[in-house]
MMTF fields as JSON, N, C-alpha, C and O atoms, coordinates in Angstrom:
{
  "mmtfVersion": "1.0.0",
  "mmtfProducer": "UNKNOWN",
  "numBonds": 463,
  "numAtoms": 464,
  "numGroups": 116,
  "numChains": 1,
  "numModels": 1,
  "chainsPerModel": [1],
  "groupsPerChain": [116],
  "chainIdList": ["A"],
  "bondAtomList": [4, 2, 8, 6, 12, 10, 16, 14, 20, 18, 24, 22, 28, 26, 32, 30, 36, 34, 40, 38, 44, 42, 48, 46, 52, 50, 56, 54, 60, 58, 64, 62, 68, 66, 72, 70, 76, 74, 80, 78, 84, 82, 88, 86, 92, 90, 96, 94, 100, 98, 104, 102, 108, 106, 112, 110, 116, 114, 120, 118, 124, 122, 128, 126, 132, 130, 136, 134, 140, 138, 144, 142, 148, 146, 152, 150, 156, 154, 160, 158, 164, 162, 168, 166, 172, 170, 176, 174, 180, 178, 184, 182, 188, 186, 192, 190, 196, 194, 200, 198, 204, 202, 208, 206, 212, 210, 216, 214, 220, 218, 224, 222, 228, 226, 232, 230, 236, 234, 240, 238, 244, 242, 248, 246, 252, 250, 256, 254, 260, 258, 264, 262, 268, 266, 272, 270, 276, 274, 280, 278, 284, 282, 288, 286, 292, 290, 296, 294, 300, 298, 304, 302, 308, 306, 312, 310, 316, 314, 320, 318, 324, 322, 328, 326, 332, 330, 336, 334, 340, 338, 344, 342, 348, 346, 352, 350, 356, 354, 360, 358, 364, 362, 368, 366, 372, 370, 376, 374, 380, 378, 384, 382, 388, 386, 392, 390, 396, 394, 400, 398, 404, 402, 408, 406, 412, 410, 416, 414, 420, 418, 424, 422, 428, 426, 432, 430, 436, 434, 440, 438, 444, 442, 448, 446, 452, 450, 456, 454, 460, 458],
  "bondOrderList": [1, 1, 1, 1, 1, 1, 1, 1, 1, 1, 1, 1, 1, 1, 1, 1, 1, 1, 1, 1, 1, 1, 1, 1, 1, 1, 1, 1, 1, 1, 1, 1, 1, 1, 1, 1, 1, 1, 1, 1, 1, 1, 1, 1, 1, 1, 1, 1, 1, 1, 1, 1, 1, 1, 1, 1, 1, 1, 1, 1, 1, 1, 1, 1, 1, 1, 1, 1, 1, 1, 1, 1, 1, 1, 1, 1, 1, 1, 1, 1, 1, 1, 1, 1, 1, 1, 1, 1, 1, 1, 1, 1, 1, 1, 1, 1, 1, 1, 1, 1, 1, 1, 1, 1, 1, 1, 1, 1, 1, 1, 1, 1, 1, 1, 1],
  "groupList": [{"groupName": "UNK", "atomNameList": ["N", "CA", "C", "O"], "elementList": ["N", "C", "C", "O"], "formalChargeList": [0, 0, 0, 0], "bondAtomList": [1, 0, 2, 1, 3, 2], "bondOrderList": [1, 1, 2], "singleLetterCode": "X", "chemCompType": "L-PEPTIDE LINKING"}],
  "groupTypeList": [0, 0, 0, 0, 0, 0, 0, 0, 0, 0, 0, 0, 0, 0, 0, 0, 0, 0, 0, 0, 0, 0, 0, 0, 0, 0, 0, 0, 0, 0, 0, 0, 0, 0, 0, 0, 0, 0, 0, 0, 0, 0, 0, 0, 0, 0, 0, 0, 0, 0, 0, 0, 0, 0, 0, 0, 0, 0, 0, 0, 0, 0, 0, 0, 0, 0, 0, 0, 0, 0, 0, 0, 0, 0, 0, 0, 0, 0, 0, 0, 0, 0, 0, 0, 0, 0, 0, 0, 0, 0, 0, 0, 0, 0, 0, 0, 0, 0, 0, 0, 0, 0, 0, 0, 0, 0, 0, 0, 0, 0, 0, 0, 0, 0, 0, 0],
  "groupIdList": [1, 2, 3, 4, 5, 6, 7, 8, 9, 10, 11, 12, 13, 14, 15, 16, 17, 18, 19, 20, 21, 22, 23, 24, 25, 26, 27, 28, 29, 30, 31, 32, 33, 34, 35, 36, 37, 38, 39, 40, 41, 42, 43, 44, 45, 46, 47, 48, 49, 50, 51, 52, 53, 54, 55, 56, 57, 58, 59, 60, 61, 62, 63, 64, 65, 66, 67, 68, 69, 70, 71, 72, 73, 74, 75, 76, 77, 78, 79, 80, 81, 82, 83, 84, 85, 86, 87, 88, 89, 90, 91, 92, 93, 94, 95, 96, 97, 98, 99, 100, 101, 102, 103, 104, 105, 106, 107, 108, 109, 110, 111, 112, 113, 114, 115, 116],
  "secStructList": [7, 7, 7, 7, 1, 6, 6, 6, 3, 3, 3, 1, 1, 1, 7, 3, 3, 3, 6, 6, 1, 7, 2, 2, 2, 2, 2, 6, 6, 6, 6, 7, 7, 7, 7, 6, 6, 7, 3, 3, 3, 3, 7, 7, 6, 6, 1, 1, 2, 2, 2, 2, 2, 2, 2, 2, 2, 2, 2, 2, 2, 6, 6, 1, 7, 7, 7, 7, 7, 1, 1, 2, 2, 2, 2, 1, 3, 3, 1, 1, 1, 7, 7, 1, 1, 7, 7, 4, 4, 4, 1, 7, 1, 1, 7, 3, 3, 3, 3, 7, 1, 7, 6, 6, 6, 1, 7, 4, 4, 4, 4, 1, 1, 7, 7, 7],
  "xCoordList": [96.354, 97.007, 97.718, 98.356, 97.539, 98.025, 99.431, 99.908, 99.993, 101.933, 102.445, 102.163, 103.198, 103.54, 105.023, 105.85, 104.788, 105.906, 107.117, 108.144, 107.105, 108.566, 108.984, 110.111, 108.037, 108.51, 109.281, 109.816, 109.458, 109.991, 111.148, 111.794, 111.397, 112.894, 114.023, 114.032, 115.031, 115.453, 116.64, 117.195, 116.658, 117.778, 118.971, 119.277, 119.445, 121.193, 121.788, 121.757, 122.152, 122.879, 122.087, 122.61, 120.907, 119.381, 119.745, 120.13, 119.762, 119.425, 118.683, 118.648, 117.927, 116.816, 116.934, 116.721, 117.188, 117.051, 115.922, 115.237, 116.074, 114.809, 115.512, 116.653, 114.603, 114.903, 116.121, 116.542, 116.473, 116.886, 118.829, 119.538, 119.02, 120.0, 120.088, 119.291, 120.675, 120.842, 121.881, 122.765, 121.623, 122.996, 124.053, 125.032, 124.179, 125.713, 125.808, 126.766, 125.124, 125.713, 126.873, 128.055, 126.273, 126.801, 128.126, 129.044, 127.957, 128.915, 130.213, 131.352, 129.664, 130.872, 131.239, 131.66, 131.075, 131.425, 132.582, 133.248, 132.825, 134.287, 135.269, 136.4, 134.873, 136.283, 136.354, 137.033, 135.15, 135.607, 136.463, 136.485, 137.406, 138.632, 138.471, 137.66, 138.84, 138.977, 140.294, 141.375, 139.647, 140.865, 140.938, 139.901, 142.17, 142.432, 141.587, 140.902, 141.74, 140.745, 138.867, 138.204, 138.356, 136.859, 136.483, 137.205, 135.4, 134.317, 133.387, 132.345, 133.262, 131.616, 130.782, 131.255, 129.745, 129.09, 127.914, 126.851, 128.642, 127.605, 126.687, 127.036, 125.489, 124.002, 123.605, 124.175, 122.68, 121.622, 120.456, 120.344, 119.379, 118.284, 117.604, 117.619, 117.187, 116.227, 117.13, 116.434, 118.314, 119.171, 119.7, 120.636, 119.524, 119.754, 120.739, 121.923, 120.453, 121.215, 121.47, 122.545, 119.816, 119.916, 120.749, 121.175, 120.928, 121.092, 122.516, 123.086, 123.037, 124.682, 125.295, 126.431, 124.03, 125.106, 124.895, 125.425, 124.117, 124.001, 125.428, 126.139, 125.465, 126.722, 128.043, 128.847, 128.02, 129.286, 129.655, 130.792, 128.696, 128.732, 128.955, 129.636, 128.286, 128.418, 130.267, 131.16, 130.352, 132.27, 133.067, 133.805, 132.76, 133.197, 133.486, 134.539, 132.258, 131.926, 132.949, 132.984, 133.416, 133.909, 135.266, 135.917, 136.012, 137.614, 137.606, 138.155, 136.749, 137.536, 136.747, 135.59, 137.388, 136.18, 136.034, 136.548, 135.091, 134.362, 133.653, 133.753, 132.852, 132.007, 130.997, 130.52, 130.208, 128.826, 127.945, 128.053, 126.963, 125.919, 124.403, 124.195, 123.364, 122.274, 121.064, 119.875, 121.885, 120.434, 122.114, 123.228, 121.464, 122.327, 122.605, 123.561, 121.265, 121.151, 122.365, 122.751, 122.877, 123.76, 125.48, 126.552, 125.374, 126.669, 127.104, 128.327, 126.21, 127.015, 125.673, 124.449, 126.326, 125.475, 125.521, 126.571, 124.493, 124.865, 125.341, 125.173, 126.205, 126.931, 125.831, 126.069, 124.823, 124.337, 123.164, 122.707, 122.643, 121.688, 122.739, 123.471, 122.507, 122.881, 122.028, 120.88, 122.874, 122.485, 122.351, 122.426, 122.166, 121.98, 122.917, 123.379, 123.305, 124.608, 125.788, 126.556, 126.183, 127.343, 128.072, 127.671, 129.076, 129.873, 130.494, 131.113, 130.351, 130.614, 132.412, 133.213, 132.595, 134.304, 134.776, 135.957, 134.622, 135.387, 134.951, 135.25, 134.484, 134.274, 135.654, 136.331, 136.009, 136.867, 137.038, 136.108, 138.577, 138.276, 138.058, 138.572, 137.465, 137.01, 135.67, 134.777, 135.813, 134.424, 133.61, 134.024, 132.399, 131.479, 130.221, 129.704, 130.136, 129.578, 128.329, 128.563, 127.228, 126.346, 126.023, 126.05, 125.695, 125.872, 124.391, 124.298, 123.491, 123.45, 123.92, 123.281, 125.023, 125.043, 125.486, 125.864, 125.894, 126.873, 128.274, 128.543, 128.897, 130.361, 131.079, 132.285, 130.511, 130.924, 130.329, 130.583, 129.532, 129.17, 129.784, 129.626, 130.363, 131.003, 132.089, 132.585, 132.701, 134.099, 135.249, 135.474, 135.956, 137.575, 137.985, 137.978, 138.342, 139.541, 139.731, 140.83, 138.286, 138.017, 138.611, 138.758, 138.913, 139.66, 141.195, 141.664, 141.743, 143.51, 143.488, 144.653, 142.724, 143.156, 142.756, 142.114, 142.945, 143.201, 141.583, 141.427, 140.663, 139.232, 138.271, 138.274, 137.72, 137.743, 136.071, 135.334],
  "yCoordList": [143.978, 145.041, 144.455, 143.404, 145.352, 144.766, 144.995, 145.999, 144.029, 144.781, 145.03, 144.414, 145.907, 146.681, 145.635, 145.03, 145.844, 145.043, 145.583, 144.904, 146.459, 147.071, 146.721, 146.711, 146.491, 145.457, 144.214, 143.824, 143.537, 142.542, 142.557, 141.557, 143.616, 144.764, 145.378, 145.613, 145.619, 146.083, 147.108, 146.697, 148.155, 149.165, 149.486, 149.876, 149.069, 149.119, 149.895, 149.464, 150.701, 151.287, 151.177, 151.245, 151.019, 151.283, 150.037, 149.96, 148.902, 147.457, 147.028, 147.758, 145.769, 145.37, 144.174, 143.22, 143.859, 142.53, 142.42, 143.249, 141.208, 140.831, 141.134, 141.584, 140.799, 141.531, 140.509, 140.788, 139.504, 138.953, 138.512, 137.506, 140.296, 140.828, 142.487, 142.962, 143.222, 144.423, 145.368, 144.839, 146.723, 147.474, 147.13, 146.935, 146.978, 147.031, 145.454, 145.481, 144.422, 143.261, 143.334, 143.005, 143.795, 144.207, 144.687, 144.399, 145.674, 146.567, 145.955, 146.372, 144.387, 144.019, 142.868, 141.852, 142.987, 142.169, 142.216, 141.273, 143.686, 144.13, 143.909, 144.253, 143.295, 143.591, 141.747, 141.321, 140.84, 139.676, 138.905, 138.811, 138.166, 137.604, 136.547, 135.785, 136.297, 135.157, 134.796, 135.37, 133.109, 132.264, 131.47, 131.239, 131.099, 131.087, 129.4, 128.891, 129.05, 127.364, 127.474, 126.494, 128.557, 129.111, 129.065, 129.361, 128.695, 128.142, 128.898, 128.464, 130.095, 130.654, 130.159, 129.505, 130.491, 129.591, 131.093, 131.361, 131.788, 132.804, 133.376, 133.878, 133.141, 132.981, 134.068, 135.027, 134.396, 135.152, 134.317, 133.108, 135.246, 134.317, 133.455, 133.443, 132.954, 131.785, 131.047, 130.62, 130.851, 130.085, 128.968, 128.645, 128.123, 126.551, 126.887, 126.597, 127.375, 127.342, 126.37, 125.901, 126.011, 124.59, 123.457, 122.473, 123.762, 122.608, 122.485, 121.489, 123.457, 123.823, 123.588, 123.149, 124.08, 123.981, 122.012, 121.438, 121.502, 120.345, 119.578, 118.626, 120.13, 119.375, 119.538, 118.664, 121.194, 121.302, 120.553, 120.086, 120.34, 119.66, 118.005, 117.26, 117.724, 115.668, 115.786, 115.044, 117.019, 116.603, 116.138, 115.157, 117.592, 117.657, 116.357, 115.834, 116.138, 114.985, 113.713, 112.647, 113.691, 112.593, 112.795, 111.763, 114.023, 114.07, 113.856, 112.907, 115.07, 115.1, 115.281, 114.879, 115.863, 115.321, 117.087, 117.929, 117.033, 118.031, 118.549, 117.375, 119.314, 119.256, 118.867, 119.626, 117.789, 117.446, 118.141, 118.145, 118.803, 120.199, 119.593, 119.182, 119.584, 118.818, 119.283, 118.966, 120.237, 120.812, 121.631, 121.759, 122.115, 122.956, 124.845, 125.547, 125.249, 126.196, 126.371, 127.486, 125.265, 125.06, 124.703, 125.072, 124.075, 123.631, 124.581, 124.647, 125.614, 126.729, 127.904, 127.852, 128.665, 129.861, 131.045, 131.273, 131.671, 132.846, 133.607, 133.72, 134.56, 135.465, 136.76, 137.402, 137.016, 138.408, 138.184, 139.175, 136.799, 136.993, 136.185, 135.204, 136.93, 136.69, 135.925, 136.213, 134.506, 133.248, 133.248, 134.032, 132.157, 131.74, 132.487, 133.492, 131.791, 132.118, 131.972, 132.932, 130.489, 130.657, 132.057, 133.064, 131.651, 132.882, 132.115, 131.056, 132.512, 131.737, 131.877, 131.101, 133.561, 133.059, 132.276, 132.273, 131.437, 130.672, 129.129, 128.242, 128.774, 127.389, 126.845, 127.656, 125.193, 124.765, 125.296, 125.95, 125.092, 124.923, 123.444, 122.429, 123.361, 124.733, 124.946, 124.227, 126.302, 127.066, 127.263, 127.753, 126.765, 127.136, 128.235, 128.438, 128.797, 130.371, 130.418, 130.293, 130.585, 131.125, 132.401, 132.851, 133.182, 134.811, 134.908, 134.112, 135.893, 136.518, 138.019, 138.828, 138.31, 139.58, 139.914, 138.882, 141.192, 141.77, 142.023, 142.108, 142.087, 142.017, 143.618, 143.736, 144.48, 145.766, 145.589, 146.553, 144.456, 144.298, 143.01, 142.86, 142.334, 141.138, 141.585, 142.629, 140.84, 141.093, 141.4, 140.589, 142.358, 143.089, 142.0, 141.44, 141.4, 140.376, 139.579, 139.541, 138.769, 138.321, 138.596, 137.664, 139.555, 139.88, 139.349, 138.637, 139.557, 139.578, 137.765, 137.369, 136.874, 135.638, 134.709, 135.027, 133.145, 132.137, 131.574, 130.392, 132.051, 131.749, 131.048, 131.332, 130.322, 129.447, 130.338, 130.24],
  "zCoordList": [133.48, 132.763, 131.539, 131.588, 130.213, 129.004, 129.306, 129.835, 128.94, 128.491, 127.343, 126.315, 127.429, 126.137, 125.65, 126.332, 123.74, 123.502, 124.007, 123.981, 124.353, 124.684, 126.088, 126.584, 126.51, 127.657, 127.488, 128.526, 126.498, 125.708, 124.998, 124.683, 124.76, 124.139, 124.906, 126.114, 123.987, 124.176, 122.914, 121.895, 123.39, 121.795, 122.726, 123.852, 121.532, 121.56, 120.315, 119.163, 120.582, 119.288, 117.531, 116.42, 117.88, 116.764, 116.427, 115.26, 117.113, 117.2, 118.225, 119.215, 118.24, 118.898, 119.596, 118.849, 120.727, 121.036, 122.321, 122.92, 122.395, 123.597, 125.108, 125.213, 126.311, 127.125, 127.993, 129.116, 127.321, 128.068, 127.723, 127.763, 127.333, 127.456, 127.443, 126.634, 127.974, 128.389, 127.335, 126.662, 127.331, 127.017, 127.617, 126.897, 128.816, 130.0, 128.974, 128.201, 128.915, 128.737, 127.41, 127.511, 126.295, 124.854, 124.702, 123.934, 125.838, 126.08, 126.604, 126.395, 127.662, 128.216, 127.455, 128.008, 125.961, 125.218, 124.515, 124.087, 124.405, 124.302, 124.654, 124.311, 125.391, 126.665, 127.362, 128.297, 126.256, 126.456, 125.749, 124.522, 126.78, 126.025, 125.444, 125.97, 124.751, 123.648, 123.377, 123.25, 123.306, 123.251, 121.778, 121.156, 121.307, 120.268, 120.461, 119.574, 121.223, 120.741, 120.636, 120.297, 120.92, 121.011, 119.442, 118.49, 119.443, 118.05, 117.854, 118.345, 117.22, 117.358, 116.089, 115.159, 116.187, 115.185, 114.921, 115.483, 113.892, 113.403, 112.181, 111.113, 112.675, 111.961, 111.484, 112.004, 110.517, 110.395, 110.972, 110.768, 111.895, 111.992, 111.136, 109.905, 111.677, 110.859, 109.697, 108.776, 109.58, 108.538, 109.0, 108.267, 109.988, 109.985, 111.451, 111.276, 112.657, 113.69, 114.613, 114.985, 115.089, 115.652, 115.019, 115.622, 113.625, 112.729, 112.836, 113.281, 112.444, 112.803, 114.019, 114.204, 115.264, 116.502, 116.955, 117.905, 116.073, 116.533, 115.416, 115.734, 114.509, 113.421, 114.356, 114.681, 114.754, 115.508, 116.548, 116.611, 117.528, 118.507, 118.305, 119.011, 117.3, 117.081, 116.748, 117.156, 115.86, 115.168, 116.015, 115.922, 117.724, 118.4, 119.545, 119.91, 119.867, 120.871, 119.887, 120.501, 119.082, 118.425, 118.397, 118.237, 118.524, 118.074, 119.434, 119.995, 120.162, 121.544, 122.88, 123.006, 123.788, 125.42, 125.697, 126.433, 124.708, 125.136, 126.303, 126.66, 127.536, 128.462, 128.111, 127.268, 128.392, 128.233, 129.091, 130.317, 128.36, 128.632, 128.209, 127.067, 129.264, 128.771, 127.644, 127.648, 126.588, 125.663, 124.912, 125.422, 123.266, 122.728, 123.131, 122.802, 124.005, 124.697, 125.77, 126.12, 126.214, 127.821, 126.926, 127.407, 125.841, 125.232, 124.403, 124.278, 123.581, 122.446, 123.474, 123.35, 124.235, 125.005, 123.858, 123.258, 123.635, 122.785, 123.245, 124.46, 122.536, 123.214, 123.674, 124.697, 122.963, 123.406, 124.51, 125.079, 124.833, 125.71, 127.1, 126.961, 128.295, 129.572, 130.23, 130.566, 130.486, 130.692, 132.517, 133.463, 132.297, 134.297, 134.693, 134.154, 136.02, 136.604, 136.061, 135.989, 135.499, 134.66, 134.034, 133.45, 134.391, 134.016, 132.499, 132.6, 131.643, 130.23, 129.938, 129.417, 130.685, 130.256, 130.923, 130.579, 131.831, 132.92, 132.313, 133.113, 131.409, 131.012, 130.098, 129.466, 130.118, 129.748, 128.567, 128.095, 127.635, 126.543, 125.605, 126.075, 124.58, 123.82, 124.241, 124.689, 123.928, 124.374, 122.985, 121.935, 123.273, 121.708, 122.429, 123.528, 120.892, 121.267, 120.058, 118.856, 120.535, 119.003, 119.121, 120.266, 118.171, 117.728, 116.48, 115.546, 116.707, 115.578, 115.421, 114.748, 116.057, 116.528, 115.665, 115.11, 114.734, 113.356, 114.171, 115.369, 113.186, 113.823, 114.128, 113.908, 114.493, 114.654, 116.174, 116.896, 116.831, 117.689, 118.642, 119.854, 117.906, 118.435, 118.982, 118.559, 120.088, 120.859, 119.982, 119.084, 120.086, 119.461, 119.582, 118.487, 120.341, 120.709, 119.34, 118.788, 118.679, 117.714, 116.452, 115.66, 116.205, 115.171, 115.402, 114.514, 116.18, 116.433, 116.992, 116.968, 117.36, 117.61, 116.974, 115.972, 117.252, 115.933, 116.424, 116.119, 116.953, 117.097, 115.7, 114.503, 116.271, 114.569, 114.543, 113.563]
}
């Protein structure tokens, strides 16, 4: 049986992502807290992400004792696709985050704290 691309999708508020994040997930993005030592690192696709989350990460590994995570997928989790089990707010700080999400979509909290 062929599968349809929309099997592969997903719409959110006449945005598109893959399936391997949900409406409910987006939604409980609102309402995630943020801490003033958290790093997001936010892209337009295809503009140098790998490249960035690997700069961020070498600065890091050098001032300070960061968690060592075995791939840049496991060390900066994106915020809109829902990862393994990890629960992402419960990791040390600082917490690094990658996004291509627009910011009418990114967590409230973000605005009101010292989040770099």
């Amino acid at each position: 049986m062929m599968e349809q691309i929309t099997d592969y999708l997903c719409k959110y508020k006449n945005y598109t992502f893959d399936r391997h994040t949900s409406a409910d997930h987006i939604d409980s993005l609102q309402s995630f807290e943020i801490r003033d030592s958290d790093i997001f690192l936010v892209t337009y696709p295809k503009s140098g992400t790998i490249w960035a989350q690997n700069i961020i990460i070498s600065i890091l590994e050098q001032d300070s004792s960061i968690p060592a995570y075995p791939n840049n997928w496991k060390q900066m989790p994106w915020l809109e696709y829902r990862g393994d089990s990890e629960d992402i707010s419960l990791r040390p700080s600082p917490r690094l985050f990658t996004t291509h999400l627009i910011p009418t979509l990114m967590p409230t909290g973000l605005k009101n704290k010292g989040a770099k």
